[in-house]
C-alpha positions in Angstrom: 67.6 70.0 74.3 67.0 70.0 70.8 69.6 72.2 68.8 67.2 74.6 67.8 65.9 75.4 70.8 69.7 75.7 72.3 70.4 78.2 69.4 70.4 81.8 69.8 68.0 84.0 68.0 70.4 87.1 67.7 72.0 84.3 65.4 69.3 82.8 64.0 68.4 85.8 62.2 71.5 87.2 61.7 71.3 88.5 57.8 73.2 86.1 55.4 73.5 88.5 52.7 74.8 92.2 52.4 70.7 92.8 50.8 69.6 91.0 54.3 71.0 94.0 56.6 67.8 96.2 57.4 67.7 100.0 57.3 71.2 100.7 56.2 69.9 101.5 53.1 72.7 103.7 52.0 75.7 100.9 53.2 73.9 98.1 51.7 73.6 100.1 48.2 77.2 100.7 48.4 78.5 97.2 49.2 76.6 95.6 46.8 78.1 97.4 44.0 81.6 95.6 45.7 79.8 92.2 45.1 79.5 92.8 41.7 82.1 92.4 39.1 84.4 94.5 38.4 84.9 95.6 42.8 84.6 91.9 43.3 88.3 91.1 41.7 90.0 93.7 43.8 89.0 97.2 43.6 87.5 96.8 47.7 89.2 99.4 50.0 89.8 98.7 53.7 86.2 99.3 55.4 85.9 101.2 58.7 82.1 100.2 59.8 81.4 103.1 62.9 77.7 103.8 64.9 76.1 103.0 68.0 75.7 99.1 68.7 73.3 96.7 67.6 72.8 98.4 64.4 74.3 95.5 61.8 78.2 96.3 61.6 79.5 92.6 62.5 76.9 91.3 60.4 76.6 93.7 57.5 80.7 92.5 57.6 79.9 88.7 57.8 77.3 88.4 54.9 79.6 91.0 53.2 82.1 88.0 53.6 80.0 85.4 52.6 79.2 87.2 49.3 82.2 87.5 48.0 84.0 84.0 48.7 81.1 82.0 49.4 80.2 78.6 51.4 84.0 77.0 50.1 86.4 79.9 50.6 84.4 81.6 53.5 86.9 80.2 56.2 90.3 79.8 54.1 90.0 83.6 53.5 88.2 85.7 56.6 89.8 86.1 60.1 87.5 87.5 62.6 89.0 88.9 65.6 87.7 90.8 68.7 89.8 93.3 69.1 88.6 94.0 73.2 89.8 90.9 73.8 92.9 90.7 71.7 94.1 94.3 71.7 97.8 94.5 72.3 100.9 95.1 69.6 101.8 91.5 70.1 98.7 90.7 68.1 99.0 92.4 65.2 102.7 90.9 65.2 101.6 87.3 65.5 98.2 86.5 64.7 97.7 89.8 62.7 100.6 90.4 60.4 100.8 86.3 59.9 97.5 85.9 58.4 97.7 89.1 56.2 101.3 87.8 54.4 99.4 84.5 53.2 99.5 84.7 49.1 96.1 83.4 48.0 95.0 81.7 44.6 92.3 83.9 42.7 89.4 81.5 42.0 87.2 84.3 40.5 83.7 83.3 39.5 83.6 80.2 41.7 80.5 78.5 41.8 79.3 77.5 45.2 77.7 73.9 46.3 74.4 75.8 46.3 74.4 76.7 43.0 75.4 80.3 43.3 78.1 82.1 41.6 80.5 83.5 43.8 83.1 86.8 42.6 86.0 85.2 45.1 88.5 87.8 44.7 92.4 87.4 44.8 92.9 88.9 48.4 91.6 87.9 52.0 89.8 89.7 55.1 90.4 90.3 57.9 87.9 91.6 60.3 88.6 93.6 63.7 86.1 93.9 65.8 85.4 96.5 68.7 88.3 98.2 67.0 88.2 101.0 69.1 89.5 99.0 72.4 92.9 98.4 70.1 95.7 100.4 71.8 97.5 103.1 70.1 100.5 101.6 69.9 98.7 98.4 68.3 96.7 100.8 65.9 99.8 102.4 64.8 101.8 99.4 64.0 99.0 98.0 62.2 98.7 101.0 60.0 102.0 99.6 58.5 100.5 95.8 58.4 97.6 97.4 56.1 99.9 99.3 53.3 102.2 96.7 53.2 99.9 93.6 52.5 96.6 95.6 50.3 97.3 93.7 47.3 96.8 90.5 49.3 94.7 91.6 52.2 91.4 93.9 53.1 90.5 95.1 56.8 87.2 95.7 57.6 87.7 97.6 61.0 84.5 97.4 63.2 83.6 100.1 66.3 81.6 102.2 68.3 83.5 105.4 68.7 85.2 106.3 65.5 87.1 108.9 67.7 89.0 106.2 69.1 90.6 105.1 65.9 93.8 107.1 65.3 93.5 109.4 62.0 96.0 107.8 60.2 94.3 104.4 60.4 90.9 106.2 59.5 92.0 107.9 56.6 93.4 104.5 54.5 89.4 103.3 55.6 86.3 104.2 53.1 84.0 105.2 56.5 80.3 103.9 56.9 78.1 105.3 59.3 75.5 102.9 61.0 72.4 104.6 61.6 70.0 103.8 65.0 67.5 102.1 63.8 64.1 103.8 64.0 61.5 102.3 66.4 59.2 101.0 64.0 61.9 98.9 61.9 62.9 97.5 65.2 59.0 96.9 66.2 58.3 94.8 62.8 61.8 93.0 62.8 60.4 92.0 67.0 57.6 91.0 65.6 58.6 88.6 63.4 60.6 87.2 65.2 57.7 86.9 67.7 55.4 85.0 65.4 58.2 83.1 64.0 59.3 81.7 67.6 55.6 81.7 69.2 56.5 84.4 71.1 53.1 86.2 72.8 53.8 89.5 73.3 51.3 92.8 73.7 52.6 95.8 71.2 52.8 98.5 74.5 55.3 95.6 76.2 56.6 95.1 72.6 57.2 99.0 73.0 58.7 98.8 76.0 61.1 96.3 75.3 62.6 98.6 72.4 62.9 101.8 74.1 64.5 100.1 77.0 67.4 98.8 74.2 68.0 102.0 73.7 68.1 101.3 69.9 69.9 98.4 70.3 68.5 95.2 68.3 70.8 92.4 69.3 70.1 93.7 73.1 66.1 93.8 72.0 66.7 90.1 70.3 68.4 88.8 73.6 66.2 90.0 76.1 63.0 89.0 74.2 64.8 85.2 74.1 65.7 85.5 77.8 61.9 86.7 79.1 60.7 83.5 77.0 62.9 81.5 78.7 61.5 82.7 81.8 58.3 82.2 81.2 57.2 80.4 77.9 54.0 79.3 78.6 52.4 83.2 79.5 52.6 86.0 77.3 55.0 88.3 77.7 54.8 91.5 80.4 56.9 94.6 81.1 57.8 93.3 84.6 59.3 90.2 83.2 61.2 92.1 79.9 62.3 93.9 82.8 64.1 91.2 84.6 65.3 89.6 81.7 67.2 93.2 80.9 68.1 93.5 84.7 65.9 96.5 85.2 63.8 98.1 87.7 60.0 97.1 86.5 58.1 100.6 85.7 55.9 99.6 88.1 57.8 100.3 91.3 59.1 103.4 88.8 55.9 104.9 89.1 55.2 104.3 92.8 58.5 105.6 93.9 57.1 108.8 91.5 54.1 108.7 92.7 55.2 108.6 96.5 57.1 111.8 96.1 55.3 113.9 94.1 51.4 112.5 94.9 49.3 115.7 97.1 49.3 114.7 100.7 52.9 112.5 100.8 54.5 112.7 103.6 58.1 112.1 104.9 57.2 108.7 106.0 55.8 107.4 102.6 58.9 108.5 100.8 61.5 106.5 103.1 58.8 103.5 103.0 59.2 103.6 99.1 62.8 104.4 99.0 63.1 101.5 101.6 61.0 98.8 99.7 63.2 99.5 96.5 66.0 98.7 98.4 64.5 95.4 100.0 64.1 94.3 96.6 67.2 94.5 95.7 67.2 96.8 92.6 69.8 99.0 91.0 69.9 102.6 92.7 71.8 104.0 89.4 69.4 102.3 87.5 66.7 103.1 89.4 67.6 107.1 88.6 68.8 106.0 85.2 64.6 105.0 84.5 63.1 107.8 86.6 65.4 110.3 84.5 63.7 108.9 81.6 59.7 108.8 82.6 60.9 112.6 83.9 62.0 113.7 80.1 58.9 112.0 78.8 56.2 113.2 81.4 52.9 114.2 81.3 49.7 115.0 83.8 48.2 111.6 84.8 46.4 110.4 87.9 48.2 111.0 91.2 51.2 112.8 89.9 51.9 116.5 89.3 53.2 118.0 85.5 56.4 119.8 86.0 57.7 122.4 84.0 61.2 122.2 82.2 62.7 124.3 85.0 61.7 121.7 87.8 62.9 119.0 85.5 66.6 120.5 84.8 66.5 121.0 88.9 66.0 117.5 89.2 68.1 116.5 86.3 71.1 118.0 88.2 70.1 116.3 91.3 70.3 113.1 89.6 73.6 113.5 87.8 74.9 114.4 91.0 74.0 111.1 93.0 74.7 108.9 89.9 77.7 110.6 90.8 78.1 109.8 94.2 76.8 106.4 94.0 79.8 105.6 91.2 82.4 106.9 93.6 80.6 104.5 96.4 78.5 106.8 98.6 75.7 104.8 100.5 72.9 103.7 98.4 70.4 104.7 101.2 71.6 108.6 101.9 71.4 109.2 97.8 68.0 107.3 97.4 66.7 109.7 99.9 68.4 112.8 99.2 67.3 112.2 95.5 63.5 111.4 97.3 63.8 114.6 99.3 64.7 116.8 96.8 62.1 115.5 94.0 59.3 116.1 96.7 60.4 119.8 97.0 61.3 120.3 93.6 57.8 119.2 92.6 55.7 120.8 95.6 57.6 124.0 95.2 58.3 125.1 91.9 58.1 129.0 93.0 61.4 128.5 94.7 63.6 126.7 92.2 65.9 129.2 91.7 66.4 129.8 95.1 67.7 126.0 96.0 71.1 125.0 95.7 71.2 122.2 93.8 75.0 120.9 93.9 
């Protein structure tokens, strides 16, 4: 296999360059300015880089990297960790505490093999990512590891959950916030990546691909890659976006809504549906998870009944409560028809919602 082909696209089109990230408008402006000279020789704070994933944090720190040392100092003066895998106190001891003592020589204004001018400042980096997996007791020691050695090291801390991180590690941070990025950013960075690759793909599975990523563009990237894979000689379909992503196809969606909300269902049809879900061996939870969805997003179409929000916040409780009981192990069968059940009577009989007990 050629190299190319064997490479991943999620790093393939990573962004080189802070002005690379997409539709952080407001963190890309503010980065830059570190680039630039003076920031470059040493005014950069620590960084704390927070928001949901997928949205450019690792790489927004990367290229942030690259433009300050360049191609020759880029590995001499960044240490990348992932902090989910490496998240104890005896970390920031060894590998930590080690790396941040190192003196460096300022080389300011290097000029890189390509030509470019690079603002290589006297200090190094050190990047932790999925920060918010560190324990407390780690996140506490390191607190000290980041006063002590600022003149000779910066910390660009990386998470989801900015909760996680203890206050006093937050507040020696400058905080960005990394937006979700809006679905049609997402939709015109897919579809470049579509034409650039040769990828065939319809904008409603295009669509459905980023609303099933849940905002997410390295999930997008990945499962776009993975459904090639599968099947690079058709164009791409929602049933085979759906396997790549491991999810229930919304076909099977809408026939197990259809067969317990449709006029004239009957008890038998529902366990039929409920039973060839099960044959095919998809996800109960993510089974609900999907139906949850096409329930907030409903509308009147052929075969299936419009329900009002109080019918939908019945059956959102009814969901919530066998996502529940399927966590804690309960059998998949019971739940899949209980949940059935109870979205047949819900729907048929919307005159007696506030008379069921729905636990």
């Amino acid at each position: 296999m050629k190299e190319a082909a064997a490479q991943l696209w999620v790093e393939k089109y990573r962004p080189r360059a802070v002005s690379e990230v997409a539709h952080q408008e407001e963190v890309v402006a503010t980065l830059q300015k570190a680039v630039k000279e003076p920031a470059g020789r040493g005014d950069l704070p620590h960084l704390l880089l927070y928001g949901p994933p997928g949205t450019g944090k690792t790489s927004t720190a990367l290229a942030l990297c690259r433009d300050l040392f360049g191609p020759q100092h880029y590995r001499s003066r960044v240490l990348e960790l992932n902090a989910s895998d490496e998240r104890g106190i005896k970390v920031v001891r060894d590998k930590i505490k080690v790396f941040a003592q190192i003196a460096v020589v300022s080389n300011v204004n290097t000029k890189g093999p390509d030509g470019k001018t690079y603002p290589c400042p006297p200090y190094k980096i050190i990047i932790l990512d999925e920060a918010d997996a560190i324990t407390r007791d780690a996140q506490t020691a390191l607190r000290r590891t980041m006063e002590v050695y600022s003149r000779v090291t910066r910390f660009i801390i990386i998470c989801n959950y900015v909760s996680r991180i203890i206050g006093p590690l937050a507040s020696r941070c400058a905080k960005f916030r990394f937006n979700p990025l809006p679905m049609d950013a997402m939709k015109g960075h897919m579809r470049r990546i579509a034409k650039d690759e040769g990828v065939k793909v319809s904008d409603e599975t295009l669509k459905f691909l980023i609303h099933s990523s849940d905002g997410d563009l390295r999930k997008a990237i990945n499962t776009m890659q993975s459904a090639h894979r599968m099947q690079s000689d058709t164009d791409l379909d929602m049933d085979s976006i759906s396997a790549a992503a491991c999810l229930v196809p919304p076909s099977v969606v809408a026939a197990f809504d259809k067969a317990t909300t449709a006029k004239g269902h009957t008890n038998t049809s529902v366990r039929k549906a409920v039973d060839e879900i099960l044959s095919e061996g998809y996800s109960p939870i993510q089974l609900l998870a999907q139906y949850a969805d096409r329930l907030n997003r409903r509308t009147q179409s052929e075969g299936v009944s419009k329900m009002n929000d109080m019918q939908k916040a019945s059956l959102a409780l009814v969901i919530a409560s066998a996502e529940k009981a399927l966590i804690d192990g309960c059998d998949e069968k019971i739940q899949l028809y209980d949940v059935a059940s109870s979205i047949s009577r819900i729907a048929h009989a919307p005159e007696d919602i506030q008379v069921l007990k729905v636990v």
